[in-house]
C-alpha positions in Angstrom: 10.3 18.3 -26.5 7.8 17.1 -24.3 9.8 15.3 -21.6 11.5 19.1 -21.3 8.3 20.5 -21.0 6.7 18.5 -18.0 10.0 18.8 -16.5 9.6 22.2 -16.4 6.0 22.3 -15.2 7.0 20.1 -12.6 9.3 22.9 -11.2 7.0 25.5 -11.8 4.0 23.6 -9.5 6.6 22.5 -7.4 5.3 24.9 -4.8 1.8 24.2 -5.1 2.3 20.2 -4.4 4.6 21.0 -1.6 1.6 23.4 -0.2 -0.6 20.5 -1.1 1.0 18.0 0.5 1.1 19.8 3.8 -2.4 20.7 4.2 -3.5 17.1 3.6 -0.6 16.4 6.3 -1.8 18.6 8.5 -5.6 17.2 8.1 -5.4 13.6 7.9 -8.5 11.4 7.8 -8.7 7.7 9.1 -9.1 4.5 6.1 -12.6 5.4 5.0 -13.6 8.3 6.7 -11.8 10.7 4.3 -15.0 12.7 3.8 -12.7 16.1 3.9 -9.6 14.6 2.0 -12.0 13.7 -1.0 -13.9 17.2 -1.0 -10.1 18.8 -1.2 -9.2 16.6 -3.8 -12.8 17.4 -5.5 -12.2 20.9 -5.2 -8.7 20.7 -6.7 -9.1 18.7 -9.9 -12.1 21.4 -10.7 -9.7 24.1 -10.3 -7.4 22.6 -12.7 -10.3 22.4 -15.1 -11.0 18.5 -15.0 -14.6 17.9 -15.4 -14.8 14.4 -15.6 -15.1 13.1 -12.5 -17.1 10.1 -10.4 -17.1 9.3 -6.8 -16.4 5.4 -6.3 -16.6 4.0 -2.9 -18.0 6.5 -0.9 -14.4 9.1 -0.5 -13.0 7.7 -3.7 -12.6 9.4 -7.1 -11.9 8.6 -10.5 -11.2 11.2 -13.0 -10.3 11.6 -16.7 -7.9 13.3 -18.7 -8.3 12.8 -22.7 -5.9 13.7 -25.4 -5.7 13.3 -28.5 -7.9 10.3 -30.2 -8.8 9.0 -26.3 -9.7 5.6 -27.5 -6.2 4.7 -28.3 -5.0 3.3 -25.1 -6.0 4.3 -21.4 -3.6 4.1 -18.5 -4.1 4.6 -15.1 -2.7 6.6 -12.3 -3.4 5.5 -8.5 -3.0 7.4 -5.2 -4.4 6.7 -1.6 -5.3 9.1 0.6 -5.8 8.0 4.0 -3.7 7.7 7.1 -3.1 6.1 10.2 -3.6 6.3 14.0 -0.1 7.2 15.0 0.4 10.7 17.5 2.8 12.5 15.3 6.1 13.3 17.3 7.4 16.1 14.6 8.1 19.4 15.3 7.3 20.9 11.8 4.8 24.4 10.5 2.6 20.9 9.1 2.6 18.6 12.0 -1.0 17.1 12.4 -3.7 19.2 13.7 -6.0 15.5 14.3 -4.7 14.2 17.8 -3.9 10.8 17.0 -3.9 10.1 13.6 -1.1 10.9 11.4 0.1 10.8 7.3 2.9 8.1 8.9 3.0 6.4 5.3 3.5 9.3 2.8 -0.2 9.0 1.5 -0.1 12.6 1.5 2.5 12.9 -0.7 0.9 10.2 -2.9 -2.4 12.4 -3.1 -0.2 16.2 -3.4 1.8 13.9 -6.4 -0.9 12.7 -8.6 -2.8 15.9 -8.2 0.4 18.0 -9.5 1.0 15.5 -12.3 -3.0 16.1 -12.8 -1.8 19.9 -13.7 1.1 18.9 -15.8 -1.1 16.5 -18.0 -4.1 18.2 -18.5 -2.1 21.3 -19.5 -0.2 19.2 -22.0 -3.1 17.0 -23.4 -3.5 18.0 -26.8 0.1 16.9 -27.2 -0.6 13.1 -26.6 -2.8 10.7 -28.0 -5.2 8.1 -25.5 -6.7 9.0 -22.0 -5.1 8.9 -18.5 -7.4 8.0 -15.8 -6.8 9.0 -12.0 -7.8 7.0 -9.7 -7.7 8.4 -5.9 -8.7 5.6 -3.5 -9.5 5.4 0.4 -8.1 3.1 3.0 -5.6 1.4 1.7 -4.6 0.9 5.3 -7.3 -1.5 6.5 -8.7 -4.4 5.4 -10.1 -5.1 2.8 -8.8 -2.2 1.8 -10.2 0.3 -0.7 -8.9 -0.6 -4.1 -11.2 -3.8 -3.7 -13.8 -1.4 -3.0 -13.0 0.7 -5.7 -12.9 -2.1 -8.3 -16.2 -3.5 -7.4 -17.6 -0.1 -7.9 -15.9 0.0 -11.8 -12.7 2.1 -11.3 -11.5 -0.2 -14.0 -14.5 0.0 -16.2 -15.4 2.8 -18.8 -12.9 3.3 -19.7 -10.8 0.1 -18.7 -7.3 1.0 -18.4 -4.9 -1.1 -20.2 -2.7 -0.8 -17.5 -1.5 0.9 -14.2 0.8 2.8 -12.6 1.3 3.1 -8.4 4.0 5.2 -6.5 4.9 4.9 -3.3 7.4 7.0 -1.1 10.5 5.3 0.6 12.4 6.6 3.4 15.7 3.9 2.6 16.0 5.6 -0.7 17.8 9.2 -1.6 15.7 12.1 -2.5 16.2 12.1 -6.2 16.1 8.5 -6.9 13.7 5.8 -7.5 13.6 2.2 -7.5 11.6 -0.9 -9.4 11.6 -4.3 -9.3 9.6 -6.3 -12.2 8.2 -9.4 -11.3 7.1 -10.3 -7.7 7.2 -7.4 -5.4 5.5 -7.3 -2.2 3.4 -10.1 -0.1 0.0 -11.0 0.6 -1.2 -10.5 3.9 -3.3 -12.4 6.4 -4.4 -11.2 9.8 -4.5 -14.2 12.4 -6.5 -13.8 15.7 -6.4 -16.8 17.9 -8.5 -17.8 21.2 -7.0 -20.3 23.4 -9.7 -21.3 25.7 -8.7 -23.5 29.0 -9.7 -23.2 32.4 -8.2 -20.8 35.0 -6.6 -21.5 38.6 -4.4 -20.9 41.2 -0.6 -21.0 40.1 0.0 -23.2 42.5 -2.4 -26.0 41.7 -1.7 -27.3 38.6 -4.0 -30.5 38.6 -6.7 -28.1 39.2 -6.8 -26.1 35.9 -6.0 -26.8 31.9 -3.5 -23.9 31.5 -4.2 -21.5 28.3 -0.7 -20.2 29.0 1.4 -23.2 28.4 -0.9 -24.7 25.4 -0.7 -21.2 23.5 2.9 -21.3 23.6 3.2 -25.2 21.9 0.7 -23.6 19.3 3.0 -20.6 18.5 6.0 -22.9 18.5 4.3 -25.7 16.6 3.0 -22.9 13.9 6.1 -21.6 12.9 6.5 -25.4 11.1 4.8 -23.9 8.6 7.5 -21.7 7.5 10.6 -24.0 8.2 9.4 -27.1 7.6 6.1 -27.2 5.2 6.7 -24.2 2.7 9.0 -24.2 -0.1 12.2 -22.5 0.6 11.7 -20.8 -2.5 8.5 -19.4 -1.8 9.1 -16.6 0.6 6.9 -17.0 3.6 6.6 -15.1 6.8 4.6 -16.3 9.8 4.8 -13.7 13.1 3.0 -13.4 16.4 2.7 -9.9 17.4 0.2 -9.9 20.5 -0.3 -12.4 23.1 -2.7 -11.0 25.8 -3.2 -13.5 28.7 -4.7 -11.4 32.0 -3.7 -13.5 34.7 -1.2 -13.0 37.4 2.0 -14.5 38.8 0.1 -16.9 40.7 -3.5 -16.6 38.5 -4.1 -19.0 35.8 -6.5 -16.8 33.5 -9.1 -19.0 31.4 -7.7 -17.7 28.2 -5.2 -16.8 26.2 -5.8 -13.9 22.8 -3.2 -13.7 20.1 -2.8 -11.7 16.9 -0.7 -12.3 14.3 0.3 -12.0 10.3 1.1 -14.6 7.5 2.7 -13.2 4.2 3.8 -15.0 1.0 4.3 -14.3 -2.9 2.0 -17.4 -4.1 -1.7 -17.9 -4.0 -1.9 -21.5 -4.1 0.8 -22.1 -1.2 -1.2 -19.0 1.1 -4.4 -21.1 0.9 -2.4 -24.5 1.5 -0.8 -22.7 4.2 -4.0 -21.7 6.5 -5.4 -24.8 6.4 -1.9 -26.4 7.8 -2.6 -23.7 10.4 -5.7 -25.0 11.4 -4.7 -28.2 11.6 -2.2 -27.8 13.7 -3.4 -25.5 16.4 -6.3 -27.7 16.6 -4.5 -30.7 16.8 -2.4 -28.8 19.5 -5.2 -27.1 21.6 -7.6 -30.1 21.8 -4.9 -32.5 22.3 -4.2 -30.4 25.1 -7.4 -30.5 26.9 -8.3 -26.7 25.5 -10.3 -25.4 22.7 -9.8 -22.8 20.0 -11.0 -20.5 17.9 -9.0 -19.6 15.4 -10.0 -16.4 12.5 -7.8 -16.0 9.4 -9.1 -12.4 7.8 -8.1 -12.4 4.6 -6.3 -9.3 3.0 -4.4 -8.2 0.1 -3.1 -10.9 -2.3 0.4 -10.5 -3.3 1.8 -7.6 -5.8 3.1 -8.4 -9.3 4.9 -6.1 -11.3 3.8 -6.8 -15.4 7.6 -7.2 -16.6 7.2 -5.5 -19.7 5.2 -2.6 -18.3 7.8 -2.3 -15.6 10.6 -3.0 -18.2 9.3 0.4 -20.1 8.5 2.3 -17.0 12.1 2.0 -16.1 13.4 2.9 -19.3 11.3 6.4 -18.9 12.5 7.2 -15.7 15.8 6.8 -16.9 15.4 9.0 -19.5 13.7 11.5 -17.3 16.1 11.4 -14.2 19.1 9.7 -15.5 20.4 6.2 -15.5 22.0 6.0 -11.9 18.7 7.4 -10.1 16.9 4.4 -11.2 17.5 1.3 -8.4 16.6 -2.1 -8.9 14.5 -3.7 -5.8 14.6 -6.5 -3.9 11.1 -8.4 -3.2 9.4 -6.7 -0.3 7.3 -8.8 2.6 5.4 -5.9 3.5 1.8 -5.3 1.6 0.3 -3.3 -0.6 -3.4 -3.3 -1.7 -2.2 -1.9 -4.8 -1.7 -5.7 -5.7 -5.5 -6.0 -6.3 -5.4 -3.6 -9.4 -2.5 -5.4 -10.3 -4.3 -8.9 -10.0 -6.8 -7.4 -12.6 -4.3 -5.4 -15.4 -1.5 -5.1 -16.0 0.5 -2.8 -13.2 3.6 -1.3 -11.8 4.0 0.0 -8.6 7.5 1.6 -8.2 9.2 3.8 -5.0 10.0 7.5 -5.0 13.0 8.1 -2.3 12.5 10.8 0.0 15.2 9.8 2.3 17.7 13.3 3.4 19.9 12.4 6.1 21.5 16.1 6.2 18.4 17.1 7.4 17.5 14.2 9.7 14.6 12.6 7.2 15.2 9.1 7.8 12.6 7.1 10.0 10.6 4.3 8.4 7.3 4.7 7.4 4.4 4.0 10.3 6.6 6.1 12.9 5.5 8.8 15.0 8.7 10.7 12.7 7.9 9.8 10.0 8.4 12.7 7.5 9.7 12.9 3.7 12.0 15.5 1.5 9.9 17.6 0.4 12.0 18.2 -2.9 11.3 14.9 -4.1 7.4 15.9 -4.6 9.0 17.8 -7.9 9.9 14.0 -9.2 7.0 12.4 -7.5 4.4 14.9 -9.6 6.8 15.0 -12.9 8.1 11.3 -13.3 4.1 10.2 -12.9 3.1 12.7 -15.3 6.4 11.4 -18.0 5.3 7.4 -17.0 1.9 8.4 -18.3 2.8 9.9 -21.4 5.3 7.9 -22.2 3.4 4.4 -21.9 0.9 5.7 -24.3 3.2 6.8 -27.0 3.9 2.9 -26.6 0.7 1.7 -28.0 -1.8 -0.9 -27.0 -0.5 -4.2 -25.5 -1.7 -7.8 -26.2 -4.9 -9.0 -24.6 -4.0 -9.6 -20.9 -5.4 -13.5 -20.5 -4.2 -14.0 -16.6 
């Protein structure tokens, strides 16, 4: 049976994904400045005999694996590779060697995963029917992050994949569990960076100066509107300040005021609505007050949808392969993913592998200096994506997707 056989290839590379894992750990690369990452990655799908391969935005790959009649149905697997500039606080054999930048978000373990279900499915091809196409993408940490890039170079082209499958670590969840959620799943995000220009003073001469200070602090009051009093409840928004930099003194008025920011939400429509009611009102605000503004909204991902019936049937695999109660249902998630712009073009599912082990201390969040996962649950990360694959071909061709 072919669900007993990749679990038993899983075990058997179990070792080489762990080993894996920890070298790209203990080498990580900055969003698109993966040069070495991809040349590893290169290197590896060669040695497991995979010849079709093309380089898409500059440290990206896509490769192909083809069974059995390969025009049948194509689905794709995804994995990011970069990291982030965090100084890793861990004590481990695999602890980063690059001073200040650090696999804080499991990308590692992403990269190791889809590699070792690379090994289990091009072992096994002549035993299913269609093509699997892996897709290993740069910077998904930065805007505009690299699986835009990688669809404007054609990732989803030649073949086009009739759908696509993402997984991501999660420190909240057990080793040996993972989780979905059809439907809406994670936020779009928006970086805000504001300039509150006035004019500086002494402290002690207030009819001397237009203060940047106190008109910055009626914008970010004023802004937060948006959320309680302009979105739909039902919508979930999230509006959140994270930086105000204003270099005066206790007694020095400066002349301006800098502040950074985030807006996330689950609906296109409302997300444009909503940065236009964010001009308006910190103009209205900052000019009213005798300032003036400048005011940037960078546009990032767009939100991520789960297809419900590609999600629906991912589900029902993982059951089979791992058992009914080590499959969770998710709540909606504000964080972002730029996963959502494959998903924004085919149909998608992007699911959570835990790698949570509190015996052993493995339980900070992702984007912390301690960050770190169970290793065991590579065995499931590499297997389960391998069985998703499989399994979603032996399902046939869907209907035309006409979003």
């Amino acid at each position: 049976m072919l669900l007993s056989q990749i679990k038993s290839l899983a075990k058997a590379y179990k070792e080489e994904v762990i080993s894996n894992r920890r070298h790209l750990h203990a080498n990580p690369e900055l969003s698109f400045k993966e040069f070495k990452t991809a040349e590893f990655v290169e290197t590896k799908l060669k040695e497991i005999g995979i010849t079709e391969i093309d380089k898409k935005a500059t440290t990206g790959w896509s490769a192909l694996i083809k069974g059995k009649n390969p025009d049948k149905k194509v689905i794709a697997l995804r994995a990011d590779m970069d990291a982030l500039p965090i100084i890793e606080a861990n004590d481990v054999p695999y602890k980063s060697k690059n001073l200040g930048v650090m696999h804080a978000c499991g990308h590692d373990a992403h990269t190791a995963s889809l590699l070792g279900a690379a090994k289990i499915l091009h072992e096994i091809k002549d035993q299913f029917e269609g093509t699997i196409k892996l897709i290993f993408q740069p910077g998904e940490e930065l805007v505009p992050g690299g699986a835009s890039l990688m669809i404007k170079d054609g990732v989803l082209q030649n073949p086009r994949p009739d759908g696509i499958l993402g997984q991501h670590v999660m420190p909240f969840i057990p080793a040996g569990k993972v989780g979905f959620r059809p439907g809406l799943y994670m936020a779009s995000t928006d970086e805000l960076y504001i300039t509150v220009n006035g004019k500086g003073g002494h402290g002690a001469m207030p009819e001397t100066f237009i203060d940047p200070v106190l008109i910055a602090s009626h914008m970010i009051v004023a802004l937060q509107q948006i959320v309680s009093r302009v979105a739909n409840p039902k919508i979930p928004s999230v509006l959140s300040f994270g930086r105000v930099e204003a270099l005066g003194a206790t007694n020095v008025i400066p002349n301006e005021v800098k502040i950074q920011g985030t807006f996330r939400t689950l609906d296109e429509a409302w997300r444009s609505k909503a940065h236009e009611k964010m001009l308006q009102i910190a103009r209205g605000i900052v000019e009213g007050m005798g300032g003036q503004l400048d005011f940037e909204i960078r546009k990032g991902y767009p939100f991520l949808k789960n297809e419900p019936e590609l999600t629906a049937r991912s589900m029902d695999a993982a059951r089979e392969y791992l058992g009914e109660e080590n499959v969770l249902d998710l709540d909606i998630w504000m964080a972002a993913e730029d996963f959502a712009f494959y998903s924004q073009e085919i149909d998608g599912c992007f699911y959570r592998l835990g790698t949570r082990n509190e015996a052993r201390g493995i339980i900070s969040g992702v984007h912390t200096p301690t960050f770190d996962i169970e290793e065991d649950a590579l065995e499931i990360g590499a297997g389960l994506m391998a069985w998703l694959a499989v399994s979603e071909l032996s399902k046939g061709k869907s209907l035309p997707n006409l979003r």
